[in-house]
N, C-alpha and C positions, 0 to 999 in steps of 0.2 A: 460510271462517271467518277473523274477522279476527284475529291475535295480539295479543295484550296487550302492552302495555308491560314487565310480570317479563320474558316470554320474550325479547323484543327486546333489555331492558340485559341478561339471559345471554347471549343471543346474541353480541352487543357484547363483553363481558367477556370470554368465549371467546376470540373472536377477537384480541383483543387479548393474550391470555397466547398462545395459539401466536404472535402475530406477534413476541412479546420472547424466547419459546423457540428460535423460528430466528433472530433474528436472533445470539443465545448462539452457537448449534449453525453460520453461517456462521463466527461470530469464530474457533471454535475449531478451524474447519478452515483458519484460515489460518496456515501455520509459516513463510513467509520472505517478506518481503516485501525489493524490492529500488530499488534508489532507480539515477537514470540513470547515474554513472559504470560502476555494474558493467557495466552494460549495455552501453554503451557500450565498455568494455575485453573484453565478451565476444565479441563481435562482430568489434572491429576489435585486427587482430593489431599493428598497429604502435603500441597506446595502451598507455602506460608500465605499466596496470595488468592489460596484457590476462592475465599468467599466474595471478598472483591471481584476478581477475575467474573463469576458466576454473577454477580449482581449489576455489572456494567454491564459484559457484552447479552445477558437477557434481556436486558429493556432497552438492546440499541432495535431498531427498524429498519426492515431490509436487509440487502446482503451484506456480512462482512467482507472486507477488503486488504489483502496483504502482498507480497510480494512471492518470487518462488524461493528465494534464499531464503528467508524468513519462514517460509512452510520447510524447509528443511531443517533448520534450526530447532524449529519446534519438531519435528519427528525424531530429529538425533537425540535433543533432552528430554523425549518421552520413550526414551530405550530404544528408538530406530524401527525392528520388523518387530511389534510390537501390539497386542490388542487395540489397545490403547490411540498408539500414533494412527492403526488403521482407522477409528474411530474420527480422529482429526480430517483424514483423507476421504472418507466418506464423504465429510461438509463439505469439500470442494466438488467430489461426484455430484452429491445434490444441488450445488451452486449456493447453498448456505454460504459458504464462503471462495470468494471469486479472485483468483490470481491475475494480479493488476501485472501486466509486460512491460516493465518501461524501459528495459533492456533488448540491443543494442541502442534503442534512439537516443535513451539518455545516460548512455553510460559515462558519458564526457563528464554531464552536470553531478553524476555521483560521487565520480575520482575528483572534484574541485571542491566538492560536501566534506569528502574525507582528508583531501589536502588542509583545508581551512581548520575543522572540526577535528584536532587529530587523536582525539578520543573515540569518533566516532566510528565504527566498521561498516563494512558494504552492506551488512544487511540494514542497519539501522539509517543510512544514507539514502540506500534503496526506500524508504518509507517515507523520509523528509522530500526526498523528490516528489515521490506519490503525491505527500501532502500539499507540495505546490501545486500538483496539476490540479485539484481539488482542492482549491484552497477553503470552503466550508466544511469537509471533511472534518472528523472527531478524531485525532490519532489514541489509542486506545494503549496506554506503555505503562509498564512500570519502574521504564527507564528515566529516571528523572535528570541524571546528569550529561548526558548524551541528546536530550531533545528541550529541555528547559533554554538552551545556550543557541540553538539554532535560528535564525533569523531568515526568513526566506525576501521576495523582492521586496523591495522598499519596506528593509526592514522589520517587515512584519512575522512575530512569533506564531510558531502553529498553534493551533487549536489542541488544548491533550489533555486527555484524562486520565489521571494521574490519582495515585492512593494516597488519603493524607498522612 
């Protein structure tokens, strides 16, 4: 029997409210997201921020969350094919640290991040968008001047932890 059209746009419909209900139920499982310096100073002991770096993201809970440019960022400033960066890559293997996709969906709202913000670069764009989709998320930077100045919808400043 062939279905009708009614059952087809329910169908439709359906699937369409679960796919905005997970996508909610992803955002809200995301609580830190971390941008490359931490990473970077977690890593490597001799970077000005490594004890900071070490002292935030130990006592964050759950996974951390960053982007894939942003994991490349941090693999090139940890010497690229490297102990070290392997070390970094591991945490994604184990899902310690979990690469957020929000490329292509949202690559429009990033090039409008960096057009506005023209300090900022696509990877640090890339994070401020993260931080919206999640907007209880911790963004975890050492970048003070690049995400202090960002303002997401109705105005509201992300959430960031920041070295004093």
């Amino acid at each position: 029997m062939r279905p009708t059209s009614r059952v087809s746009l329910r169908h439709i419909a359906g699937c369409l409210k679960a796919l905005l209900i997970f996508r909610r139920a992803r955002a809200m499982a995301i609580t830190t997201i971390v941008d490359a310096g931490p990473l970077i100073g977690w890593f490597n002991a001799a970077d000005q921020w490594h004890a900071w770096s070490v002292s935030v993201l130990s006592g964050r809970r759950g996974p951390l969350h960053t982007t894939e440019i942003v994991l490349g960022e941090a693999c090139w400033q940890l010497g690229g094919n490297t102990q070290v960066a392997h070390a970094l890559l591991d945490l994604v293997r184990k899902r310690a640290l979990v690469l957020a996709r929000i490329w292509p969906e949202h690559l429009a709202d990033t090039q409008r991040a960096m057009l506005k913000y023209t300090n900022m670069d696509a990877a640090d764009a890339s994070l401020a968008i993260l931080a919206e989709q999640a907007p209880k998320a911790l963004l975890v930077t050492i970048d003070r001047r690049h995400f202090e100045p960002y303002r997401a919808a109705r105005k509201r400043p992300l959430k960031l932890a920041l070295p004093a």
